[in-house]
C-alpha positions in Angstrom: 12.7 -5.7 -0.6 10.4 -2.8 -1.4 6.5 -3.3 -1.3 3.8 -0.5 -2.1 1.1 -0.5 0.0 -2.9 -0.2 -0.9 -4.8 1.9 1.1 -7.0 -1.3 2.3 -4.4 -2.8 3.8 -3.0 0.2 6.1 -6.7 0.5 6.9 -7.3 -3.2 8.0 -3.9 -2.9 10.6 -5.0 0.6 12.0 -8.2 -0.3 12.4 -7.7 -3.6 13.3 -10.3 -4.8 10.9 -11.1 -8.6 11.4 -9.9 -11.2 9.9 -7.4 -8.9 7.7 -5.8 -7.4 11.0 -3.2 -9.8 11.6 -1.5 -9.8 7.8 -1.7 -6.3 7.6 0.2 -5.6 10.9 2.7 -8.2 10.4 3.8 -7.1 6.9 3.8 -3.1 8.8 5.7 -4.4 11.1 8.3 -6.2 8.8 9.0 -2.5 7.0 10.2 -1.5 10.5 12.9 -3.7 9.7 14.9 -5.1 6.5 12.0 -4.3 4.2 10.8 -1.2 2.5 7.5 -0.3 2.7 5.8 2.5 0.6 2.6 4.3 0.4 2.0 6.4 -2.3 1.4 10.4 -1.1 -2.5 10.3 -2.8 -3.1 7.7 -0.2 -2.4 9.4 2.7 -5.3 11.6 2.0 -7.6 8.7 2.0 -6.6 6.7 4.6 -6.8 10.1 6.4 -10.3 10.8 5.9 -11.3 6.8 6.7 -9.6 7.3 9.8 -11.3 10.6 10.9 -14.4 9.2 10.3 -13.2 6.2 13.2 -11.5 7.5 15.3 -11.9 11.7 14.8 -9.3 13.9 13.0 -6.6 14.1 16.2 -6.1 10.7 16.2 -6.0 10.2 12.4 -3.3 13.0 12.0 -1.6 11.1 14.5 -1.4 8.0 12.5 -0.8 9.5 9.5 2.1 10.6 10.9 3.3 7.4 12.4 2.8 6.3 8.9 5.3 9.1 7.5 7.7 8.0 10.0 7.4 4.5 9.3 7.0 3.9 5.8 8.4 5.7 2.4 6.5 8.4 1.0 6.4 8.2 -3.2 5.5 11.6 -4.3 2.9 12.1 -7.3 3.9 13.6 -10.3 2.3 15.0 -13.6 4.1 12.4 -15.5 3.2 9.7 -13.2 -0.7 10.5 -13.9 -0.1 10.6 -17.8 1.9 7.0 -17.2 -1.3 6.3 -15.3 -3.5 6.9 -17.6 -1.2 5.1 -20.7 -1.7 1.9 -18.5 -4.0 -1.0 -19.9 -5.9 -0.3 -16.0 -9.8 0.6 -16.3 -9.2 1.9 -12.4 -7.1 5.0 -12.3 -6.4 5.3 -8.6 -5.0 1.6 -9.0 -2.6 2.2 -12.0 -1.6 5.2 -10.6 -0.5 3.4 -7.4 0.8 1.2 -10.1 3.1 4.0 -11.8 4.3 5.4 -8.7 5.2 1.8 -7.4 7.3 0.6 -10.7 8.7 4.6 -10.2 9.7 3.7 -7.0 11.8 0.2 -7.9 8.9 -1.7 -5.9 9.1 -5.6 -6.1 5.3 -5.8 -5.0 1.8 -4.3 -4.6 0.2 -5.7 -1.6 -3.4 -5.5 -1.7 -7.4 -7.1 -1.0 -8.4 -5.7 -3.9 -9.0 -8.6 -6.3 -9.7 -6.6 -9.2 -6.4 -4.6 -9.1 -4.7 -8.4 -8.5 -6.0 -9.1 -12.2 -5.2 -5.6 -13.7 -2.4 -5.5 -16.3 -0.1 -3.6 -13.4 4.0 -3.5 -14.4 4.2 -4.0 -10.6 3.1 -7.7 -9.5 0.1 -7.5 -7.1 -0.2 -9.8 -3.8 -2.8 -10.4 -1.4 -1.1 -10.2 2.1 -1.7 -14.3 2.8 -0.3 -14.8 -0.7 2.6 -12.5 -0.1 3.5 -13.7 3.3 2.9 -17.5 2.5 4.9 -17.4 -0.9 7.9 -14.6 0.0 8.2 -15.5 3.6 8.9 -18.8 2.7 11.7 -18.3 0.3 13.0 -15.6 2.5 13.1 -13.7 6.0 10.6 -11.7 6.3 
């Protein structure tokens, strides 16, 4: 199974951010496995400069590069920020995660963000809980 990550959810397992930590690192943990999980490369910037602001730039590179090692990296075309732009999404960071995720062959979108659960995404969009409650118990995760 391939999921696309949201930037709030790396953020809540790296820096263990109460009460989202334990979701977050259990669905990292799960792409370590059978799963495939997937950022998409925009967010790396981001979650970069969250980071640095916690924890300084030498230990955000650091995780940024775990990240790399652990997850899939979708790269970020022109056409996938004109298919962006064509979706019916009034957040463009969102549908452009969107485009890259449905480029990628993604099943899901994890994410907190309850606005982007509502957008008209071509990917389907899950809280962690949801996803872990509703997959995990139809399959092994």
């Amino acid at each position: 199974m391939t999921i696309v990550f949201d930037n709030n959810i790396v953020l809540d397992a790296l820096l263990e951010r109460k009460p989202f930590y334990a979701d977050a690192a259990q669905l990292l943990t799960a792409c370590a496995g059978e799963h495939t999980g997937c950022l998409v490369a925009n967010s790396l910037t981001d979650i970069f400069y969250v980071l640095s602001k916690f924890v300084g730039a030498t230990k955000a590179k650091q995780s940024v590069k775990k990240l790399t090692e652990l997850l899939h990296i979708i790269s970020v075309s022109e056409a996938d920020c004109i298919n962006a732009l064509e979706l019916p999404m009034d957040d463009f960071e969102d549908a452009l995660l969107a485009s890259c995720a449905k480029k990628a062959g993604a099943e899901y979108i994890i994410s907190r963000d309850i606005d982007f659960a509502r957008a008209a995404s071509p990917v389907q969009v899950m809280s962690p809980s949801e996803f872990l409650s509703g997959i995990a118990a139809h399959q092994r995760f």
